[in-house]
C-alpha positions in Angstrom: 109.4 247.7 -32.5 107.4 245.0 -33.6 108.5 242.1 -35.5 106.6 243.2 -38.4 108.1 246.2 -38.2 111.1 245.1 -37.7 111.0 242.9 -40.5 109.8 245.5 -43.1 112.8 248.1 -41.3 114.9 245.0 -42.4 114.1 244.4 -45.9 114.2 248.5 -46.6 117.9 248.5 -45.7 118.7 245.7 -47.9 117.1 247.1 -50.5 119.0 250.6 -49.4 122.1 248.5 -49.9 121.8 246.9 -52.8 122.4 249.6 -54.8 124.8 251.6 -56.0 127.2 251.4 -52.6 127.9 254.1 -50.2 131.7 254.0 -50.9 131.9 254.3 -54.5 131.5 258.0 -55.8 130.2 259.4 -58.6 130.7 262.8 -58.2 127.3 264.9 -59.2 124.4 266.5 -57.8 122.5 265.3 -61.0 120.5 262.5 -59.9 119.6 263.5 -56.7 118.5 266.9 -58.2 116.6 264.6 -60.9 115.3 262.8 -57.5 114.4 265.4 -55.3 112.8 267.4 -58.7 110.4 264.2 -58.9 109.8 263.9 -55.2 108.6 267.7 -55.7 111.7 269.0 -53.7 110.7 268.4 -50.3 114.2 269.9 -49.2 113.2 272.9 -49.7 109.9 272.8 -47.9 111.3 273.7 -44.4 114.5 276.1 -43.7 118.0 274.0 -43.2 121.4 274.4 -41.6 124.0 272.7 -43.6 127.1 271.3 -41.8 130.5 270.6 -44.2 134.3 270.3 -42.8 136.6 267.1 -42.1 136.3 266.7 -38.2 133.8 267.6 -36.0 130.4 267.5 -38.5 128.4 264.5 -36.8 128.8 266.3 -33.2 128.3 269.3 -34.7 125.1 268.8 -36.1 123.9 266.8 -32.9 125.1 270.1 -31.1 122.8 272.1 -33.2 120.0 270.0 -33.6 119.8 269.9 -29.6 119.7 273.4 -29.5 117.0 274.2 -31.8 115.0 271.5 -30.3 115.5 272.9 -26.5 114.4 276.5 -27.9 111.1 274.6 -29.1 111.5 274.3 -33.2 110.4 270.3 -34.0 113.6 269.2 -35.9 115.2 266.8 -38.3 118.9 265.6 -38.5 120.3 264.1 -40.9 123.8 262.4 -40.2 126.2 259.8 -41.8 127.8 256.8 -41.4 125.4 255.5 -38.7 127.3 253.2 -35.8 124.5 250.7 -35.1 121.4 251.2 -37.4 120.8 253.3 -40.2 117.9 255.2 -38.2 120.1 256.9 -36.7 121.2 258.7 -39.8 117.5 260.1 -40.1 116.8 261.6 -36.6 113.2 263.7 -35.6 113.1 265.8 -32.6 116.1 264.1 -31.2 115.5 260.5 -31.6 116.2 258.1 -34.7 113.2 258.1 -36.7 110.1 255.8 -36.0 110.0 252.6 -38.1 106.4 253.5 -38.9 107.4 256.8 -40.6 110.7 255.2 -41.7 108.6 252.6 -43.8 105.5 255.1 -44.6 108.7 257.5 -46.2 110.1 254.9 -48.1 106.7 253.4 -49.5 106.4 257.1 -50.9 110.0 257.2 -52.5 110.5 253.6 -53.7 108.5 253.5 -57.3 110.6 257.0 -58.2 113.9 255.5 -57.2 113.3 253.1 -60.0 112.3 255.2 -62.0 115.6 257.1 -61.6 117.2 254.3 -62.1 116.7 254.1 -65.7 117.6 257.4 -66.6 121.0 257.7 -66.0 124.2 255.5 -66.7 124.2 254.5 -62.7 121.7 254.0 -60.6 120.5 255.9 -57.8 123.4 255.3 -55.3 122.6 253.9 -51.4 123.2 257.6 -49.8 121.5 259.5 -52.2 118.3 257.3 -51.7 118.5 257.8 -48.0 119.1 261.2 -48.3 115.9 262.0 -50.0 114.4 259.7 -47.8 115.3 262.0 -44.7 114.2 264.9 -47.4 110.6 263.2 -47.2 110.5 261.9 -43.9 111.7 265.9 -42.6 108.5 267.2 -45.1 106.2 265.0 -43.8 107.0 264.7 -40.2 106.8 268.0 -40.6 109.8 269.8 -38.9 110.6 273.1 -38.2 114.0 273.0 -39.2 116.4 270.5 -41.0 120.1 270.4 -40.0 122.2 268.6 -42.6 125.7 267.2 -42.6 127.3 267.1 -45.6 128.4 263.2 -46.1 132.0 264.0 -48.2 132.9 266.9 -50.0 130.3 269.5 -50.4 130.0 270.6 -54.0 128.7 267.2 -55.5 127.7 265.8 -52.3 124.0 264.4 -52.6 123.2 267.1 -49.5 124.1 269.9 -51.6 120.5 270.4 -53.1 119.2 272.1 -49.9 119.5 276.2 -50.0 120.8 276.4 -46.3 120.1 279.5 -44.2 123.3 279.1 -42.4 126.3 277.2 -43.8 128.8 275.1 -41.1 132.3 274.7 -42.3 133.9 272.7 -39.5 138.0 272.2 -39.5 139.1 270.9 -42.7 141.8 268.1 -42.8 143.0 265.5 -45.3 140.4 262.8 -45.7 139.6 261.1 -49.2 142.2 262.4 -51.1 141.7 260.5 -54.2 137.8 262.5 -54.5 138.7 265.8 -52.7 142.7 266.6 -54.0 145.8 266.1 -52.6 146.3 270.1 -51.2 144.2 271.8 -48.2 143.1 274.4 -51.3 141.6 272.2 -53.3 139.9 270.4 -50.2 138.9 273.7 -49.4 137.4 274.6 -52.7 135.1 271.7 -52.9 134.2 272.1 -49.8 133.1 275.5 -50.1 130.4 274.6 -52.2 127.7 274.2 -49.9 128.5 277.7 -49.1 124.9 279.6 -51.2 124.7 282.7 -52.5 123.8 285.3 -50.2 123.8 283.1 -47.5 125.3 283.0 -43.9 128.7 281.2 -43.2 130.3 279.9 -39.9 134.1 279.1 -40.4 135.5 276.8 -37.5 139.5 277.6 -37.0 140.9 276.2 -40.3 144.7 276.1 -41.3 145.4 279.2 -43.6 145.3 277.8 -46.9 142.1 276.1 -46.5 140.8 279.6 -44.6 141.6 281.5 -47.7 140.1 279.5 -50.3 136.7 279.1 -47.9 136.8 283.0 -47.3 137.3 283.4 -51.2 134.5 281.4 -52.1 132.1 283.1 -49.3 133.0 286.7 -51.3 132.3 285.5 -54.5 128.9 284.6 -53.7 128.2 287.3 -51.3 127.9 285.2 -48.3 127.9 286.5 -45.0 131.3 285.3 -42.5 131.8 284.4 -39.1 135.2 282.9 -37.8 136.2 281.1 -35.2 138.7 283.2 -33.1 137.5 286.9 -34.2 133.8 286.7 -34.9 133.3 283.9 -32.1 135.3 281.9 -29.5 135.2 279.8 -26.4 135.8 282.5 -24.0 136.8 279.8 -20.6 136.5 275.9 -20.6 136.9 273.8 -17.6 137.2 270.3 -17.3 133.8 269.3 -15.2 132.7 266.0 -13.4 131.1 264.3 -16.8 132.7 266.8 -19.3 133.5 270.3 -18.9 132.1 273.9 -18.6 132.2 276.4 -21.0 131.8 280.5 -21.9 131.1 281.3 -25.2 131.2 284.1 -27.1 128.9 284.8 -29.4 127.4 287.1 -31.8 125.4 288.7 -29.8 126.2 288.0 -26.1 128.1 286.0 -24.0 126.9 282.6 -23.1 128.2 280.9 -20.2 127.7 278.5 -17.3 127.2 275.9 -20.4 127.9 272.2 -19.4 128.8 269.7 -22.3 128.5 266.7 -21.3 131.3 265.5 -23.9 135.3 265.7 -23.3 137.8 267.3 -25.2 139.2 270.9 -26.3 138.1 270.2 -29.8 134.3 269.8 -28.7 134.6 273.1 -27.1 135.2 274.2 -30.2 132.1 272.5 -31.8 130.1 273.4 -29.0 131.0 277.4 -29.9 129.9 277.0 -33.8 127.2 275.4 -33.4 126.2 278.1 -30.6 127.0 280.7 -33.4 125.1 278.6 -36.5 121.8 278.8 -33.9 122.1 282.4 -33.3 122.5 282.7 -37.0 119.5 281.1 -37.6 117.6 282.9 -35.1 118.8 286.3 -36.5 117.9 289.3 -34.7 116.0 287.2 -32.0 118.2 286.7 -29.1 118.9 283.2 -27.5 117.3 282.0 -24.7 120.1 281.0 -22.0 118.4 279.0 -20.4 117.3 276.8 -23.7 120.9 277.3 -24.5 122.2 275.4 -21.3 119.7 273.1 -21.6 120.5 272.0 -24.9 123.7 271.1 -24.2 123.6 269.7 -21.4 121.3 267.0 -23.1 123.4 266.7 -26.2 125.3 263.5 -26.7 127.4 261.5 -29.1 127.6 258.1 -29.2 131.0 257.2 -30.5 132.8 260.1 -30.1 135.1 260.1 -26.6 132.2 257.9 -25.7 132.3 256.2 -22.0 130.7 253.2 -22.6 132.2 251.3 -19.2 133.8 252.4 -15.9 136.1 249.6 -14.0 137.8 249.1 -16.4 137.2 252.4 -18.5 136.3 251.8 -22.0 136.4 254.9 -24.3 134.8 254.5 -28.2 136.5 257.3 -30.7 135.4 257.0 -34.2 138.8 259.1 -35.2 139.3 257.7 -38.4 142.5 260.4 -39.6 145.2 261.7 -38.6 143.5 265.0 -37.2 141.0 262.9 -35.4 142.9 260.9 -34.0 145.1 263.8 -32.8 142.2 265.5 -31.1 141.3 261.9 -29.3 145.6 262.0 -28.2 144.7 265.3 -26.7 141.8 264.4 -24.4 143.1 261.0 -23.1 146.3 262.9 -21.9 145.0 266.2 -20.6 141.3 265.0 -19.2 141.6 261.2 -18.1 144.4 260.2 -15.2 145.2 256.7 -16.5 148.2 254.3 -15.8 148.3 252.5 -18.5 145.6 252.8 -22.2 145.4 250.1 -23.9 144.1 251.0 -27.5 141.6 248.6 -29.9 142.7 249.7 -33.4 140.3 248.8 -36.4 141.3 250.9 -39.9 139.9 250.7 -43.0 142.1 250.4 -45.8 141.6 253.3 -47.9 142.8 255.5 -44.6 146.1 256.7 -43.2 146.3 254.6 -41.2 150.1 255.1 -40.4 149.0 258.8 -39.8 146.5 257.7 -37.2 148.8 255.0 -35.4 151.6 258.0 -35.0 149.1 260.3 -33.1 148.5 257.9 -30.9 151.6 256.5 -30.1 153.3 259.3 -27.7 150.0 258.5 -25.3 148.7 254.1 -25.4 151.1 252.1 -23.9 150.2 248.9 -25.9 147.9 248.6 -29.0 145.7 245.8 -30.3 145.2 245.7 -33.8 142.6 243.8 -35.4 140.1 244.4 -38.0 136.2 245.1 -38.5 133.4 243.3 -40.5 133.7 245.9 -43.0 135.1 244.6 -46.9 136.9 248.1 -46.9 138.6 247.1 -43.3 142.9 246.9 -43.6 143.8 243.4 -42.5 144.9 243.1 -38.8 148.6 241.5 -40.1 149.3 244.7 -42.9 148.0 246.7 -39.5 150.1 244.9 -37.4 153.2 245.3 -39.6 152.8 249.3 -39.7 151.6 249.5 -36.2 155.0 247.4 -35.1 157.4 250.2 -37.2 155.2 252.7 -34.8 155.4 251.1 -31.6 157.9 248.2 -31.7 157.0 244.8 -31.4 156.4 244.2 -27.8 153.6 246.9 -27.8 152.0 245.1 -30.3 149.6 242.7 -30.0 147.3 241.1 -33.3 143.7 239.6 -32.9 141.8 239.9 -36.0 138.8 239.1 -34.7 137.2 242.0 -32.6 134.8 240.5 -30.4 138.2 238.8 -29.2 140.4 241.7 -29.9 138.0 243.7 -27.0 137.6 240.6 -24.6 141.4 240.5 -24.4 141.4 244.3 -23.5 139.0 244.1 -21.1 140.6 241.1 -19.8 144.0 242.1 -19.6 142.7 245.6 -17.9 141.2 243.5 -15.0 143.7 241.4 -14.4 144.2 240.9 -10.3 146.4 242.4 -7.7 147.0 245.0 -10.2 146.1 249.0 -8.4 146.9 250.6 -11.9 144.2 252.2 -13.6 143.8 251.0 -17.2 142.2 252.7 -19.9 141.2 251.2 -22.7 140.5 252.9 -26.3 138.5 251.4 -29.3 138.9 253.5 -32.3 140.0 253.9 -36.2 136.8 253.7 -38.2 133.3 254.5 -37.4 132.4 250.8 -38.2 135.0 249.4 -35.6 133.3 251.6 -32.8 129.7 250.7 -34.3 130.5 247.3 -34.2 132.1 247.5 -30.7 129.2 249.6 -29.3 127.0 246.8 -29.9 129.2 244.0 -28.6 130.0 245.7 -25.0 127.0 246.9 -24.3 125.5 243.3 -24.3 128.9 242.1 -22.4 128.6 244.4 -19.8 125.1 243.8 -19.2 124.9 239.7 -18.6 
């Protein structure tokens, strides 16, 4: 990029977050349907899969977006939080999107964000203006396709103005309770509104009560339902040099010989629905297996059982709930052979993060707690204090500082004349592995 570029790239993301912030909810779809009216809907200029759910969505949609682009549709992702740059969250044919078209995008949106501005009692909030702006930049790219993840909820979320082909409901957990509801059903029920009338609906395995309300919803409209488990499954997995290698069951045939390149029972199950959400898409038109293995053999996900180091083994997870952090438990124990994990733990304050320290305990031998840049990270000493009534106090260690906290990991995890195998973990928010990402990497590469 040059430094022009850069700086212009810059100066957009300040002025991105200087409005109405990311973490504060107002929930309606009125000014972003006032926004993308004005903008003259580009949404709705090119055919979209929408991707909803608790866990899972940001793979998800990387899973998809790979496979549409190895059976040769140009595409557009659209993802949120982003780890290192907010490019990412704005992805064409596979790669965050060009500064040039970034800047040429927002140039275009900019006047009728201010104009939006003054229409209603809050502004135009940070992710609905860069949600139309990955509108625009899919429109005028153009793309073939546009896969969407939902960035909370469904039903208000600034997403919801597209009329997907194919709705992805991925597992459904308890995450933002004070927006969503306190009970899987009412979770459920705002969740279920990206499901669109008439539409086509993939269901990952969800607990019953959120399975009923989805399947409820998906009737009323006269939406079409696949599930997870009847419809579709993964038929064999096995754990591969680099990942593992799968058999899927779809609608129409039977996939296999399908390596992901990712670890983990729980991205098995991703790989499967977004398998189905493609063949969805498709229709009628059967799959080609050979685009199919090839797209996920080149799908990847930064931050999400990431191996970012070998000798020592360092492992980013952006599991940032209970569920999440669960699924991360799973993989260390059943797909890595460590002596000894060592986890980095960064929460924010608004999570459970009691929840997330209790999955993990029965697997990391000692835990560093510490805290992120973030003004919505928990302190490392109110972390410390419920990560000591998890582990007890000689497992616990406090650095607030991260760069630190992961120096001391690493550290301790090369000590010498040791011959156990250490793993070490980073996880608890997507901003603790974002901001880790970037550290290591230019650690491990003086």
């Amino acid at each position: 990029m040059s430094p022009d570029d850069q700086e212009r790239v810059d100066a957009i993301e300040q002025a991105l977050l200087a409005r109405w912030p990311e973490v504060r909810i107002d929930p309606t779809t009125e000014r972003i349907a006032a926004l993308v009216d004005i903008l003259g809907s580009p949404q709705l200029t090119y055919p979209t899969i929408h991707v909803g759910g608790t866990n899972g969505k940001t793979t998800t949609t990387r899973m998809i977006d790979s496979l549409l682009f190895a059976h040769g549709l140009r595409t557009g992702r659209f993802t949120s939080p982003h780890l290192e740059t907010y490019r990412e969250r704005i992805s064409i044919n596979g790669e965050p999107i060009d500064p040039k078209d970034l800047i040429f995008a927002y140039n275009d949106i900019a006047a009728y964000l201010d104009l939006m501005d003054e229409k209603f009692e809050h502004p135009i909030s940070f992710f609905e203006a860069i949600t139309a702006l990955g509108f625009v930049a899919f429109a005028e790219h153009p793309v073939d396709v546009g896969v969407i993840e939902v960035g909370m909820g469904g039903q208000w979320d600034a997403t919801n103005v597209v009329d997907a082909d194919v709705s992805v409901i991925m597992p459904i957990g308890f995450d933002h309770m004070e927006y969503l509801g306190n009970t899987l059903h009412e979770i459920a029920s705002t969740k279920a509104g990206i499901i669109k009338e008439g539409g086509f609906v993939v269901l990952a395995q969800q607990e019953p009560e959120a399975a009923k309300e989805l399947i409820r919803k998906a009737a009323e409209v006269g939406a079409d339902v696949v599930r997870e488990g009847v419809e579709y499954s993964v038929a064999s997995r096995a754990i591969a040099v680099g990942g593992q290698l799968l058999t899927i069951q779809g609608l129409h045939d039977t996939y296999d010989e399908i390596f992901l390149p990712l670890h983990g029972k729980h991205q098995a199950a991703n790989a499967a629905s977004a398998l189905v959400a493609v063949e969805a898409f498709f229709g009628d038109q059967p799959l080609d297996i050979e685009a199919v293995r090839a797209g996920f053999a080149a799908v990847t996900s930064p931050g999400r059982c990431e191996v970012v180091h070998r000798d020592p083994t360092v492992i980013l997870d952006a599991a940032h709930n209970p569920h999440g952090a669960k699924a991360l438990a799973q993989t260390l124990k059943s797909e890595f052979n460590f002596d000894e994990i060592v986890a980095v733990v960064g929460v924010f304050g608004d999570k459970d993060a009691l929840g997330i320290l209790q999955e993990l305990e029965p697997i990391v031998d000692h835990v560093i707690v510490t805290q992120s840049s973030s003004s919505r990270a928990m302190s490392s000493s109110d972390l410390e204090k419920l990560a000591t009534s998890v582990f007890g106090n000689d497992r616990v260690f406090e650095v607030k500082d991260l760069h630190t906290a992961l120096d001391r990991a690493v550290g301790d995890a090369t000590r010498p004349l040791s011959e156990d195998t250490v793993g070490i973990i980073v996880t608890g928010s997507v901003v603790t592995v974002g901001e880790a990402r970037t550290y290591l990497r230019k650690k491990f590469a003086k």
